[in-house]
C-alpha positions as CSV (number, residue, x, y, z in Angstrom):
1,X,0.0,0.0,0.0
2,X,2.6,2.7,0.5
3,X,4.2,1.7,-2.6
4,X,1.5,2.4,-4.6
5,X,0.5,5.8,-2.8
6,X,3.8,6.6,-3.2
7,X,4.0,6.0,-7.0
8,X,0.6,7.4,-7.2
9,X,1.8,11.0,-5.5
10,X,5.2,10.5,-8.0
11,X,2.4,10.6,-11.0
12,X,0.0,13.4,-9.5
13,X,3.6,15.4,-9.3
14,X,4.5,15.1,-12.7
15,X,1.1,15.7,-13.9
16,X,1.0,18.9,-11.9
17,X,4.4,20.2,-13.3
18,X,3.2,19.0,-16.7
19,X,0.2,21.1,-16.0
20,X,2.2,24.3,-15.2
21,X,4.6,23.9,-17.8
22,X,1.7,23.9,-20.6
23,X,0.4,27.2,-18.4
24,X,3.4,29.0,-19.2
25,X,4.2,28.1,-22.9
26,X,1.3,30.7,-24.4
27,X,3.2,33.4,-22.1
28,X,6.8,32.3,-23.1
29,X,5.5,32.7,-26.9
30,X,3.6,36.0,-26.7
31,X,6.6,37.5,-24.6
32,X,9.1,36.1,-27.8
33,X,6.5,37.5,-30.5
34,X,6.1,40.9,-28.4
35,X,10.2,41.2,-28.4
36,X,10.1,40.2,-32.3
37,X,7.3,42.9,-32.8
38,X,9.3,45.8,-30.8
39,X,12.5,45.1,-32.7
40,X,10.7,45.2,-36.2
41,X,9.0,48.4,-35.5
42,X,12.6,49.6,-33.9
43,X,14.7,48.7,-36.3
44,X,12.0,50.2,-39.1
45,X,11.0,53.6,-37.7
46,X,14.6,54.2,-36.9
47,X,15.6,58.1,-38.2
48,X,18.4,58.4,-40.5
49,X,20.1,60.2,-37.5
50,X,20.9,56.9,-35.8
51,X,23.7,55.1,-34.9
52,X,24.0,51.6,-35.9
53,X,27.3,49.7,-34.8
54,X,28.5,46.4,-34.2
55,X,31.1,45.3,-31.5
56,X,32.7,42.2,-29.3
57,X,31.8,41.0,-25.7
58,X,32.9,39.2,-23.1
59,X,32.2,38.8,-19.1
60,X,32.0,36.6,-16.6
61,X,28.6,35.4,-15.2
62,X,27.2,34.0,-11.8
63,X,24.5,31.3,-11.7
64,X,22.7,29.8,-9.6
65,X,19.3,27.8,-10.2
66,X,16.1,28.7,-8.2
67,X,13.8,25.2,-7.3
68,X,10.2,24.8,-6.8
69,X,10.4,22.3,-4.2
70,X,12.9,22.5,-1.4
71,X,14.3,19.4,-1.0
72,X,17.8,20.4,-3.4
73,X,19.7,23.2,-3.3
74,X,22.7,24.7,-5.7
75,X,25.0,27.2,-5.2
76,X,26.6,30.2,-6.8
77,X,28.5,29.3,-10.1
78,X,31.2,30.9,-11.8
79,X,30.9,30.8,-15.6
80,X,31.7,32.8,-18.8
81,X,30.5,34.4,-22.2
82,X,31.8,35.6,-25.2
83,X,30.0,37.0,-28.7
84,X,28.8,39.7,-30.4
85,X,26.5,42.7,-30.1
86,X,24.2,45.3,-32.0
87,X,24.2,48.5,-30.9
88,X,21.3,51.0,-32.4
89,X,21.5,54.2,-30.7
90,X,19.0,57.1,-31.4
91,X,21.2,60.4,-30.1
92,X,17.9,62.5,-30.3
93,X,15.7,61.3,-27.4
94,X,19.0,58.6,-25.9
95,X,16.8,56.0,-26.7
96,X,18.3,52.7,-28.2
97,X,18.4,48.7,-28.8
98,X,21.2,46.2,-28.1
99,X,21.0,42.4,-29.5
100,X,23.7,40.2,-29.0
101,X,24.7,36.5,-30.1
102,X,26.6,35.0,-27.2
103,X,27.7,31.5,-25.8
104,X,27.8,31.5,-22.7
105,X,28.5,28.9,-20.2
106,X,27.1,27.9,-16.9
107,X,28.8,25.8,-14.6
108,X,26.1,23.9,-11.7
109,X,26.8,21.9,-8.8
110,X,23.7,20.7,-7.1
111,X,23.1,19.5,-3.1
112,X,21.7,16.5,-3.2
113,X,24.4,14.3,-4.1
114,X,26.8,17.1,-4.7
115,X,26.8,16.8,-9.0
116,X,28.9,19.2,-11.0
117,X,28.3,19.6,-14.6
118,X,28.2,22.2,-17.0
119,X,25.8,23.8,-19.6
120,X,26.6,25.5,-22.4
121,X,23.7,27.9,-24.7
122,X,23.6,30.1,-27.3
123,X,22.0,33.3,-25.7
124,X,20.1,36.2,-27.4
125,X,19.5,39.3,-25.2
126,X,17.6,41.9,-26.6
127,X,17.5,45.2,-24.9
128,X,15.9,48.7,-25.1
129,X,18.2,50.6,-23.6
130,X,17.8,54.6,-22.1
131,X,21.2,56.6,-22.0
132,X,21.5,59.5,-19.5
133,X,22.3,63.0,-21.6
134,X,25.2,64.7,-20.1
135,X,26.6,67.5,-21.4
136,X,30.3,68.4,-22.6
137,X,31.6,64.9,-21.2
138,X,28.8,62.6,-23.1
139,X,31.8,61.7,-24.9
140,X,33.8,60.7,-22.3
141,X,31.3,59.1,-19.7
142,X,27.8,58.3,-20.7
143,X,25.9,55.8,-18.2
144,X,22.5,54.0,-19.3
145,X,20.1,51.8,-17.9
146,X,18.3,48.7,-20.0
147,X,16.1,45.6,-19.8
148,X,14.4,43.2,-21.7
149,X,14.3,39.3,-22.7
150,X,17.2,36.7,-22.7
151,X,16.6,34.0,-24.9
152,X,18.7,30.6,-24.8
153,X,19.3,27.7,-26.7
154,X,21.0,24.8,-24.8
155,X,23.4,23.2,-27.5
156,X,25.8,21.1,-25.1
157,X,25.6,19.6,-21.1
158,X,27.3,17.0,-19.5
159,X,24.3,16.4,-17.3
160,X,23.7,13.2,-15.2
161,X,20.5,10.9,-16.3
162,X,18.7,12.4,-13.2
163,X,19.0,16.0,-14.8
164,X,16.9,17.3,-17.9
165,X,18.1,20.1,-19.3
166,X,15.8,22.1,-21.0
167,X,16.3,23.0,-24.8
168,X,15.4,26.6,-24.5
169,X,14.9,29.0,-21.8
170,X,13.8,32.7,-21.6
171,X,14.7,35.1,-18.6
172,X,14.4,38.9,-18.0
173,X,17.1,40.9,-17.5
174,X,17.3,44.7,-16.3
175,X,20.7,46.2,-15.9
176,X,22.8,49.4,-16.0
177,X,26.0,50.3,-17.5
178,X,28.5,52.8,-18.9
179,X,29.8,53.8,-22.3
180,X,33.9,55.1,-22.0
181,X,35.2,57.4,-24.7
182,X,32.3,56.0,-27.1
183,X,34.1,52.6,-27.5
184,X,34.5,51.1,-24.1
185,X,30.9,49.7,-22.4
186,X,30.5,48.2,-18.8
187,X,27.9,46.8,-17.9
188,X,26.2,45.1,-15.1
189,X,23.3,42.5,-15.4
190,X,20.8,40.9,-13.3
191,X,18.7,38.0,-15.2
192,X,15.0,36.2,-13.8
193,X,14.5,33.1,-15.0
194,X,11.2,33.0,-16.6
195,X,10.5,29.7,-17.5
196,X,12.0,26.1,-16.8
197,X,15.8,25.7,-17.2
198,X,15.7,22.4,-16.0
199,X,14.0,19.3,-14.5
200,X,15.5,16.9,-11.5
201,X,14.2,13.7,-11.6
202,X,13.6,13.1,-7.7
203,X,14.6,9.1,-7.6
204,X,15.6,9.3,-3.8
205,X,12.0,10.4,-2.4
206,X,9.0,9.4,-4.1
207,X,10.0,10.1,-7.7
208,X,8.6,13.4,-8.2
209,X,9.7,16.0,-10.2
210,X,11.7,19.4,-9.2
211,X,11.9,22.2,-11.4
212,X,14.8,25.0,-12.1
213,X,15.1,27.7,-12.9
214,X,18.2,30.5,-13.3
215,X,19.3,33.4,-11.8
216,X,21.8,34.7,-12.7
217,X,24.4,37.9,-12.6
218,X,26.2,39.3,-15.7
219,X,29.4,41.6,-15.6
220,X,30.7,42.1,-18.7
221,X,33.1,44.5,-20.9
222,X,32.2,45.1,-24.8
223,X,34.2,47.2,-27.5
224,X,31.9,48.8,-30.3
225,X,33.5,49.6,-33.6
């Protein structure tokens, strides 16, 4: 008898997060059609007075995944990323749009049997971005505040069979930054996992399911040409 109300609660679990993870697909796919309807009309009604240039990043990033049931716990993660970026800047009103391609890697370690292993995505931030007017030293200093979605594509993990990994991933990201001498940009990012990064397979309980999701900080150092 407990077996069986055990496997029974195991199934009502993964119905339920079945259930939620259908809820949140129709959101995940109006907030990526939103973001591909703001960058059209962006990138369209932009003036002829706008800047449009392309650059290199790089930065370090720390991760750590969020759980819906508190029986696991990770910890803070050390990874990288490296790509490019799309800078559209609109001098008039300090308005503006950043895109980047980026892989990016994510190194986990998780607290239930202590397992390390690494992700590794193709990511796809897409920012509006505000910059702060400042006269006569705009050109030296000019700081600027942005947000918007995160979109990743898992391409690689080294996962155990315990762990899915899920194939794509959105979060939201806000941030702030600095552009140095109109070539150097800082910038500091803070990114909410907005839907399911991954799924632990709970095998030492009663075979439930635990869902993940990142959070994650960004610091990171581009050059625009």
């Amino acid at each position: 008898m407990t077996n069986f109300t055990t496997h029974s609660q195991g199934i009502a679990l993964n119905k339920q997060s079945e259930t939620v993870s259908i809820n949140k697909r129709p959101f995940v796919r109006a907030l990526q059609l939103a973001t591909m309807a703001v960058l059209i009309f962006i990138t369209t009604a932009t003036p002829a007075t706008a800047q449009v240039r392309l650059g290199v990043r790089g930065g370090l990033t720390l991760n750590k995944l969020h759980f819906d049931r508190e029986i696991i716990n990770s910890e803070n993660r050390i990874g990288y990323s490296a790509g490019l970026v799309l800078d559209i800047n609109i001098p008039v009103v300090g308005l503006g749009v950043e895109a980047s391609a980026m892989y990016t890697h994510r190194d986990d370690r998780l607290f239930d049997n202590t397992h390390n292993y690494k992700r590794h995505y193709i990511e796809i931030p897409v920012y509006a971005r505000y910059r702060l007017t400042l006269p006569k030293v705009e050109r030296i200093v000019a700081p600027y505040v942005f947000t918007g979605p995160n979109f990743s594509i898992l391409f690689k993990d080294d996962a155990p069979t315990s762990i899915n990994n899920s194939r794509t991933c959105t979060s939201w990201d806000v941030g702030a930054g600095v552009d140095l001498f109109k070539h150097l940009r800082l910038s500091a990012t803070y990114g909410i996992g907005m839907s399911k990064a991954m799924q632990y397979i709970d095998r030492e309980y009663d075979g439930g399911v635990v869902n993940g999701k990142d959070k994650h900080w960004t610091l990171s150092a581009a050059w625009l040409f």
